[in-house]
Structure formats: C-alpha cells, structure tokens
NUROGU-714577 format. One record per residue (C-alpha): residue number from 1; chain; x, y, z. Coordinates in steps of 0.1 Angstrom, whole numbers. Example, Ala and Ser with C-alpha at 12.3 -4.5 7.8 and 13.67 -1.06 7.14 Angstrom:
# residues 2
> 1,A,123,-45,78
> 2,A,137,-11,71
# end
This chain:
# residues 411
> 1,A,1289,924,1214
> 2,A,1281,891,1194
> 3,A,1265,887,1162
> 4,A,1232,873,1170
> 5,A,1228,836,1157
> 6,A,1193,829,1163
> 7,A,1161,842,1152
> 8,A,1149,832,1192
> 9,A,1130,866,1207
> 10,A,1152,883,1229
> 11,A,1153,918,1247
> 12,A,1157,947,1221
> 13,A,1188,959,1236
> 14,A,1200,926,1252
> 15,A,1240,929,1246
> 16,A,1239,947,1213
> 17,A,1233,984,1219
> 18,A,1264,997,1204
> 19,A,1244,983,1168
> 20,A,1214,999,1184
> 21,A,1228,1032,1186
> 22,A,1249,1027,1156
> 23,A,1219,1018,1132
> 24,A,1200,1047,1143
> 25,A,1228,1072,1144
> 26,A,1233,1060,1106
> 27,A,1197,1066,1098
> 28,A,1197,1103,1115
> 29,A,1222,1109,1091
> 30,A,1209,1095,1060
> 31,A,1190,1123,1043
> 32,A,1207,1148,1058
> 33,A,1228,1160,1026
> 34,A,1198,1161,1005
> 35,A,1172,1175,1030
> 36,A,1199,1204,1045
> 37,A,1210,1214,1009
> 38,A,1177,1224,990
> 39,A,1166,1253,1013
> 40,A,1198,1269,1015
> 41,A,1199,1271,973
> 42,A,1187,1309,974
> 43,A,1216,1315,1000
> 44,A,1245,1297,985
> 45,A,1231,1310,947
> 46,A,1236,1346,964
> 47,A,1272,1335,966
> 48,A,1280,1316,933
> 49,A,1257,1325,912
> 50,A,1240,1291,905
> 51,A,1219,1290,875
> 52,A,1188,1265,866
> 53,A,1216,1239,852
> 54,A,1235,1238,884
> 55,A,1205,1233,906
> 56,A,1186,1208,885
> 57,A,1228,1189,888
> 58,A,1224,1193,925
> 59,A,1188,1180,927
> 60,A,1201,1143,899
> 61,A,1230,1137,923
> 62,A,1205,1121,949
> 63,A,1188,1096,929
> 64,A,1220,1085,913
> 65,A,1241,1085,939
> 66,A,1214,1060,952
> 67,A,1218,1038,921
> 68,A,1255,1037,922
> 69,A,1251,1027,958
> 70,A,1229,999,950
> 71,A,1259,986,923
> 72,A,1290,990,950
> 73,A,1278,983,982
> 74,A,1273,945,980
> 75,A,1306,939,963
> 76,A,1322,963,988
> 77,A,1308,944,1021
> 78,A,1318,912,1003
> 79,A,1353,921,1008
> 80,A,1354,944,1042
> 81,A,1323,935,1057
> 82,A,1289,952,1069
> 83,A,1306,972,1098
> 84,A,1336,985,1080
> 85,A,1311,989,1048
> 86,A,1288,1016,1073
> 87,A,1319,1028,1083
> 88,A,1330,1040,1047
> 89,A,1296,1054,1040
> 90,A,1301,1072,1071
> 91,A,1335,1085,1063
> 92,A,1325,1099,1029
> 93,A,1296,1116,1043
> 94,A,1316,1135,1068
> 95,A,1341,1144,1039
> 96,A,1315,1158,1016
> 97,A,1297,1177,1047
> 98,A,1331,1191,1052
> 99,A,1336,1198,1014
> 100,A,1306,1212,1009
> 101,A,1311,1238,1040
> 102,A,1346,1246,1027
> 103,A,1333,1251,992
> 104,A,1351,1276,966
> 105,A,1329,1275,937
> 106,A,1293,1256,931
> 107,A,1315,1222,910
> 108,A,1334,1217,947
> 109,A,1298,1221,964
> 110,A,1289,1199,937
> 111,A,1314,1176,941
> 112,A,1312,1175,978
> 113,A,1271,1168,974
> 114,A,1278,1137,954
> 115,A,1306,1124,982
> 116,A,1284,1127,1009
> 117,A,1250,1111,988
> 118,A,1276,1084,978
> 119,A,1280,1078,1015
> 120,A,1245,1078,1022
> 121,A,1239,1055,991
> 122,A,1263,1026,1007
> 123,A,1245,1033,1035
> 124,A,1209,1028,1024
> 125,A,1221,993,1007
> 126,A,1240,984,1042
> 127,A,1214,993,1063
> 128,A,1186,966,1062
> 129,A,1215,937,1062
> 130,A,1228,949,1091
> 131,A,1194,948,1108
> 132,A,1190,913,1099
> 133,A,1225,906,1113
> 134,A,1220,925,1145
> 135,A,1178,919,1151
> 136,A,1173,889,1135
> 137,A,1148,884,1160
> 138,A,1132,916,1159
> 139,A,1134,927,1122
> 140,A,1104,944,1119
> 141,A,1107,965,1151
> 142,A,1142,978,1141
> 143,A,1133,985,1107
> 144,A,1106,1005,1120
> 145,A,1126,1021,1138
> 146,A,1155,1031,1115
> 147,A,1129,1041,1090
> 148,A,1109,1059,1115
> 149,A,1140,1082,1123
> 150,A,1149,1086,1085
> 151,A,1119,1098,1082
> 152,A,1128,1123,1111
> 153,A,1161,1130,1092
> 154,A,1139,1140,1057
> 155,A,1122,1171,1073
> 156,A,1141,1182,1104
> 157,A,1177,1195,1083
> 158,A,1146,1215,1059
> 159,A,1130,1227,1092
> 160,A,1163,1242,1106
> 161,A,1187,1248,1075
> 162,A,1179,1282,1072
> 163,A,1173,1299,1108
> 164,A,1209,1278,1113
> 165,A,1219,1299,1086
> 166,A,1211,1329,1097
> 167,A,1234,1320,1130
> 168,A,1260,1304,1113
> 169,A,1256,1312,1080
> 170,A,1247,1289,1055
> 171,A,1281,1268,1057
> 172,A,1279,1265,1092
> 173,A,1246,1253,1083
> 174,A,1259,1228,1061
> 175,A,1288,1220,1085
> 176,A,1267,1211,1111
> 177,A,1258,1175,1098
> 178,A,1292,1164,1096
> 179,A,1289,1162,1135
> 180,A,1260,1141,1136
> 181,A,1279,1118,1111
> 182,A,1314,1120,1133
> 183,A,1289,1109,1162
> 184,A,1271,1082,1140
> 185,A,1310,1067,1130
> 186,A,1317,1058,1168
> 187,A,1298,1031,1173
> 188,A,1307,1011,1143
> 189,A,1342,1021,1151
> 190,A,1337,1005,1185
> 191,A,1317,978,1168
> 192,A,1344,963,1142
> 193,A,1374,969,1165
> 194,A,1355,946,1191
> 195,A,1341,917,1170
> 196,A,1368,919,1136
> 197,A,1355,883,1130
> 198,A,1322,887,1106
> 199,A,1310,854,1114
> 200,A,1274,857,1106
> 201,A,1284,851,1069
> 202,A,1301,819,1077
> 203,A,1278,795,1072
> 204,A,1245,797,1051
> 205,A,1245,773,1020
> 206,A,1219,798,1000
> 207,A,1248,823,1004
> 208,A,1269,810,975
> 209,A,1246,814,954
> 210,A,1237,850,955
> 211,A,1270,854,944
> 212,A,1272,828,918
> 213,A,1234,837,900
> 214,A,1227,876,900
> 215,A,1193,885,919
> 216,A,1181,898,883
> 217,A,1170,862,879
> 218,A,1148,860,905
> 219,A,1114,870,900
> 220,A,1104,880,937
> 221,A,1139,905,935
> 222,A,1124,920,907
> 223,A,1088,926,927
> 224,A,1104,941,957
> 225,A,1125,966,933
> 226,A,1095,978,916
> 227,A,1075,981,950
> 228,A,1103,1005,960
> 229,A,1105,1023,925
> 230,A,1072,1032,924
> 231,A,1075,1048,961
> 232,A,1102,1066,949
> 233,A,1090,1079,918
> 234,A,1062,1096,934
> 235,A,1082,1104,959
> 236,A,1107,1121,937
> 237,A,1080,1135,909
> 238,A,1064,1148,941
> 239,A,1092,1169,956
> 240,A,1102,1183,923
> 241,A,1069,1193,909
> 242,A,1042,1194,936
> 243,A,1048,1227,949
> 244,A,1046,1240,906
> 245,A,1013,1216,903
> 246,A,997,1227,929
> 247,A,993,1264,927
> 248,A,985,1257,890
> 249,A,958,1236,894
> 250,A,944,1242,925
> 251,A,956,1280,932
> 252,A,973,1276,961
> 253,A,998,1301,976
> 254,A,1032,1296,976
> 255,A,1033,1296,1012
> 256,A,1004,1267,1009
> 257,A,1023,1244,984
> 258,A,1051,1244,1005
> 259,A,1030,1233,1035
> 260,A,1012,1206,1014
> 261,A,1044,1193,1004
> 262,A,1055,1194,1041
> 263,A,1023,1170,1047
> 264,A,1034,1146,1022
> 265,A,1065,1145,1034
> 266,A,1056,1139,1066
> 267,A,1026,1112,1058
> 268,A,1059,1088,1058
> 269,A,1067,1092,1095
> 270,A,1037,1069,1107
> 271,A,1037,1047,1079
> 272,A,1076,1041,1085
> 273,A,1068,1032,1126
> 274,A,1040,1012,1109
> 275,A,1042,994,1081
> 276,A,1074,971,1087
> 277,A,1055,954,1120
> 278,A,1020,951,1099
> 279,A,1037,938,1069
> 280,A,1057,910,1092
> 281,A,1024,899,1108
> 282,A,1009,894,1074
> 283,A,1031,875,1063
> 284,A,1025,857,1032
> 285,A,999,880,1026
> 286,A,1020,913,1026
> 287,A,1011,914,990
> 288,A,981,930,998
> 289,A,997,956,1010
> 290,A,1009,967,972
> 291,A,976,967,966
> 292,A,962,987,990
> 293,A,988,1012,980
> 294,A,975,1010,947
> 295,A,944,1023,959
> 296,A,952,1047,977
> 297,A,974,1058,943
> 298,A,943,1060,925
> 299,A,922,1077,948
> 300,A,945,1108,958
> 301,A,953,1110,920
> 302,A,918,1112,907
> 303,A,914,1136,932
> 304,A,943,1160,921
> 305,A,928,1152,887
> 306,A,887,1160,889
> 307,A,887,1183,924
> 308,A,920,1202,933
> 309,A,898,1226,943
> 310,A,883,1208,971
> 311,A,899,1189,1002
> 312,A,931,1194,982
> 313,A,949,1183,1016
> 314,A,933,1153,1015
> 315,A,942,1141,985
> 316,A,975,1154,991
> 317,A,975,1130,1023
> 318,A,960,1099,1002
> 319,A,987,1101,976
> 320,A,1019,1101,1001
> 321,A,997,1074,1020
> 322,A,1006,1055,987
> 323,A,1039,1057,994
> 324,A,1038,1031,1024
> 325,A,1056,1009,995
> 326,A,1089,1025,1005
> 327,A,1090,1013,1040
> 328,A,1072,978,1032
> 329,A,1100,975,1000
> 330,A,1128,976,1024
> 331,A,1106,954,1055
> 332,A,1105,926,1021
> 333,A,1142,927,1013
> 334,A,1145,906,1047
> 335,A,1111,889,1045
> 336,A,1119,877,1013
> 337,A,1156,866,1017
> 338,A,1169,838,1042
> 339,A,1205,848,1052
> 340,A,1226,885,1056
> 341,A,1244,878,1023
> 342,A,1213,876,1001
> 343,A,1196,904,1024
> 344,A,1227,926,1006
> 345,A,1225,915,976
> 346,A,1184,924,973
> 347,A,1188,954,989
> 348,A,1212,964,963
> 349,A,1195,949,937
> 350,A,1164,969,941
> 351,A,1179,1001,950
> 352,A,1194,1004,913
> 353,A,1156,994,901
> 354,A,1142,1022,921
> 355,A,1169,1052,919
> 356,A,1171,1047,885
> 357,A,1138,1049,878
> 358,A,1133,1081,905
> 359,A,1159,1099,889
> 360,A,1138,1097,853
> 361,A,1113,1108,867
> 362,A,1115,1146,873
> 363,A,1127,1156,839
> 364,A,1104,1126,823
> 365,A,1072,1151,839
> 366,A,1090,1182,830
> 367,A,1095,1168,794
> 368,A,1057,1159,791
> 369,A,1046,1187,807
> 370,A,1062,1212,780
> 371,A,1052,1190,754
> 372,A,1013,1192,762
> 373,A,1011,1223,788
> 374,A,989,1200,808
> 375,A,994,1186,845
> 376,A,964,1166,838
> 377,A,984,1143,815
> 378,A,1010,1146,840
> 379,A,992,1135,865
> 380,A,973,1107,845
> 381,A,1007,1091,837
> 382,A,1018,1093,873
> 383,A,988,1072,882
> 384,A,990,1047,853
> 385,A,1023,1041,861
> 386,A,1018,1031,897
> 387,A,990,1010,893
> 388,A,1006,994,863
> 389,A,1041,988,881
> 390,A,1021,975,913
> 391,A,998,950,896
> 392,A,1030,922,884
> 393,A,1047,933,916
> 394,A,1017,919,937
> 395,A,1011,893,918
> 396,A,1046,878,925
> 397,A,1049,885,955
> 398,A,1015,868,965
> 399,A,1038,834,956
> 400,A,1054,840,992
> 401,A,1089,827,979
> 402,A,1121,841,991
> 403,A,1151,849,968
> 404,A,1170,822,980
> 405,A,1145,796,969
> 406,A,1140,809,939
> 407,A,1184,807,930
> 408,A,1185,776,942
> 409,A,1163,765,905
> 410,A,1187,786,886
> 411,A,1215,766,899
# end
C-alpha cells in the first residue's frame, strides 16, 4: 500500500487496509494495561501483599507514562518513522504484558505496568499522525473510529479481567492482552517491510519548522493541550475518586458507585463515534464545541454540588458528556496542523500538557479533601478549573489558525 498523497475523497478501504486494520488493532490495544490491571488489584494483592503505596504507584504510572510518551515519540518517529515508531510501542506493550504475567514480586509487576503504558504512550502520540498519513481524506471518520474502539478497549478488559481470572487465573488474565498486541504488531510489520520509503514526510516546507521552533510557541498548540487536559483531569479525578464521592455525598452503594462510574466511562463511546465528524463539519467554528463542554461542566457539577440526591445519574451522564474535549482535542491536532510532521509534533506537545496535568490531579483532590473534609470544595475546584482552562482555550481557537501558520511568524 501507498502513502496517500492527496486529501481527494476516496473509498475508506481503497488500497490501504493493512493501515485500516493496523490503526484499529493499535487502538484495541491501547488501554488495555490500565483498564485489565485495576480489577485484578484484590487478586494479585492476595499474592504480594500490595499496600496503599504500591497501588496508588500502579494507578501514577498511567498518566506519566503518557507524558513521557508525549516527550519521545516525536523525536523517535523523526528518526525511524511512524510505522516502525507503532511498531516499538507495540513491542513494549507485548513485553510488559508478558512481564507483568510472569511477575515475581509487585516492583517486576510494577516495572512491567510502566513498559507496557510506555508502549501505549508512543502509541497515543503516533496514533492521530498516522491517520493523517493514511486518511488524509477521511480524517474525521478514522479518528472516530480509532477513538470509538479505544473507548471499547477502556471498559471491555474491566468487564472480563476478573471472570478471565477465575479461568485462568489472574496472570492468565493479564497474559491475555499480549495476544491482542502480537495480533495488532502484524500489520505494521507487513506495512514497513512493504513501503520502507516514508515518503509522506518528503516534501512539506511548514515541516522544517516544527523542528526548528518548538510548538510551545504557538498559541493554538497550547489551546488544543488544554482542551485535552481538562478531559483528562476529570477523567482521571473521576476514576480515582468518583466511586469515594459518591456514596459520601449522595449514599449510594458500593455496588451503585461502581455502576455510575461504569456510565461515565461509557458516556465516551458515543461522543468518540461522534464528535471527530461534528467537529470537522464545523470547522472554524469547532471552538464552540469547548464551550459547550463548558456547559455541560457546569451543569453536572452544580448538580453533584446542590442535589446528589436526585437524578444523581444524570448528573453523572452530564459531567462525562463534558468530556467530549478528549475526542475533539485529538480531531484538532489534525484540524489544526497542515502536514504529518507537525500533526506529531502537536500531538506530542499536548499530550505532556494533558498527562501532566491528569496525573496532579488525583492526589491534588486527595490533598484538598483531607485538608477541608469537604467534597463540596472538591468538587467546586473541579468545576472552576474546567471552565477556567476552557475559556482562553476557546478563545484561541476561535482564531481558526493552524500551528503551521502560526511557526511560520516565529521564524
């Protein structure tokens, strides 16, 4: 298969469906390590004796291994390319599947964690270039669709880790999802060993000068990283403390708070098969997205705020609603850049922004929380923070200028 080298419309699958498969094998397997570990913690704990230090370890490796990914990745691709680059990440997932399944003591499961989120951190940088390089022509559709199976890849290791357990027992369990990656490597294998020469970075003149001028100095880099921060803030604050929050302050069951959490979870299905196609078709006006995820911020908030004890699942709903920033954040970072090699280099750029911030967050609530035994302060700062981060976001993004242009002045 051929690098596409126009932006023309073609047929979806029209001589590239080796990328096809490959880009949404890659996404099955992207959340796999962090969604397949956390309900088998009770299990492998029976085994080695984890204490709350070890599992709040376990829980910072994601975020951070997301940062990291965000710093290597484009300097990585720069010198082996985007296939052998998804190839890697796919390498070091398997390996810290495998690790993790072969584990002696909870530092090797650690260690093993942090390979495989690693891997999944290259490929979250790696994966919206290689849609533009691929789907030029149908950006929005694949990136719907790669998010849309994420998505499916978040809940379904959660949904089976433990009855696999119970078969296999809980290494098995873990084992399990180095197949999927062993499957997802083919592909790409096929892929690079068919079409060595990367020749869709040839030519653009804007290339140069992602390299030369970091994205740091562009302002519309900046928007799109705080877009997909404040997505995954809540969307890390959320998984750590919802369940806690919510029988607390609206005297739910256990039982319920884990089925709430399961519905904000799973708000991001239709939003992912959504949001990149509606955010394309408004087009310079995708800025009002932001803010229609500010609302929807504000709304679920005040409602966890002044009536947990009614329609709780609604405001449950409206709140992950807000999160429709995480996949309109990575819809922008190829809206908003004009060739492959500035596509990695925002996608990079913004992932530090958000996983850095994400990874803050959890022990940033648990620090305020025990300084003023109140969720409601909690939950304030939550909101005041999203609608803060969103406003400038918005704002610059309303400008409708791509990172490229906005180089070219620095030059």
């Amino acid at each position: 298969m051929s690098s596409p080298a126009s932006n023309a419309p073609r047929a979806l699958l029209a001589g590239r469906v080796l990328a096809f498969a490959g880009i949404v094998l890659v996404a099955f397997s992207m959340r796999a390590a962090v969604a397949g570990l956390s309900p088998l913690i009770p299990e492998i704990s029976a085994t080695y004796e984890l204490n709350t230090a070890a599992i709040a370890l376990l829980g910072a490796i994601a975020p951070l291994s997301f940062a990291a990914g965000g710093i290597f990745t484009p300097r990585i691709e720069k010198r082996i390319g985007i296939e052998r680059t998804l190839i890697l990440a796919l390498v070091l997932m398997i390996a810290g599947h495998i690790l993790r399944a072969f584990s002696v003591n909870w530092q090797t499961l650690a260690f093993g964690t942090l390979t495989a989120l690693v891997g999944m951190g290259f490929a979250n940088v790696a994966m919206p270039p290689a849609v533009r390089k691929y789907f030029p022509d149908r950006v929005s559709t694949m990136t719907a669709i790669y998010m849309s199976v994420m998505s499916i890849s978040a809940f379904l290791p959660a949904l089976i880790a433990v009855p696999v357990a119970h078969v296999v027992t809980w290494r098995g369990s873990l084992l399990q999802w180095a197949v999927f990656a062993i499957i997802a490597l083919i592909p790409w294998v096929v892929e690079y060993h068919s079409h060595r020469k990367d020749s869709s970075f040839d030519a653009p003149e804007a290339a140069p000068l992602v390299r030369k001028v970091h994205p740091w100095h562009s302002p519309t880099a900046w928007s799109v990283g705080i877009v997909l921060a404040v997505s995954s803030i809540t969307g890390y604050a959320m998984y750590a403390w919802m369940p806690v929050i919510l029988i607390d302050i609206a005297g739910v069951t256990p039982a319920q708070s884990g089925a709430l959490l399961a519905l904000f979870a799973g708000i991001g299905l239709p939003l992912a098969f959504v949001v990149p196609g509606l955010a394309k078709r408004m087009g310079k006006h995708a800025h009002w997205l932001v803010t229609i995820s500010s609302v929807f911020y504000l709304v679920g908030y005040l409602g966890l705020l002044f009536a947990p004890e009614h329609l709780i699942w609604l405001w449950v709903a409206i709140v992950g609603t807000g999160c429709l920033e995480f996949p309109l954040a990575l819809t922008l970072v190829n809206l908003r850049t004009e060739n492959v090699r500035s596509s990695m280099a925002l996608s990079g750029f913004a992932q530090i922004v958000a996983y850095l911030s994400a990874a803050l967050a959890p022990p940033l609530m648990g620090i305020l929380y025990g300084s003023t035994s109140s969720w409601t302060v909690v939950l304030t700062t939550l909101l005041v923070v999203s609608v803060a981060l969103n406003v400038p976001a918005a704002m610059i993004l309303r400008r409708n200028r791509t990172v490229d242009a906005e180089l070219h002045a620095k030059v």
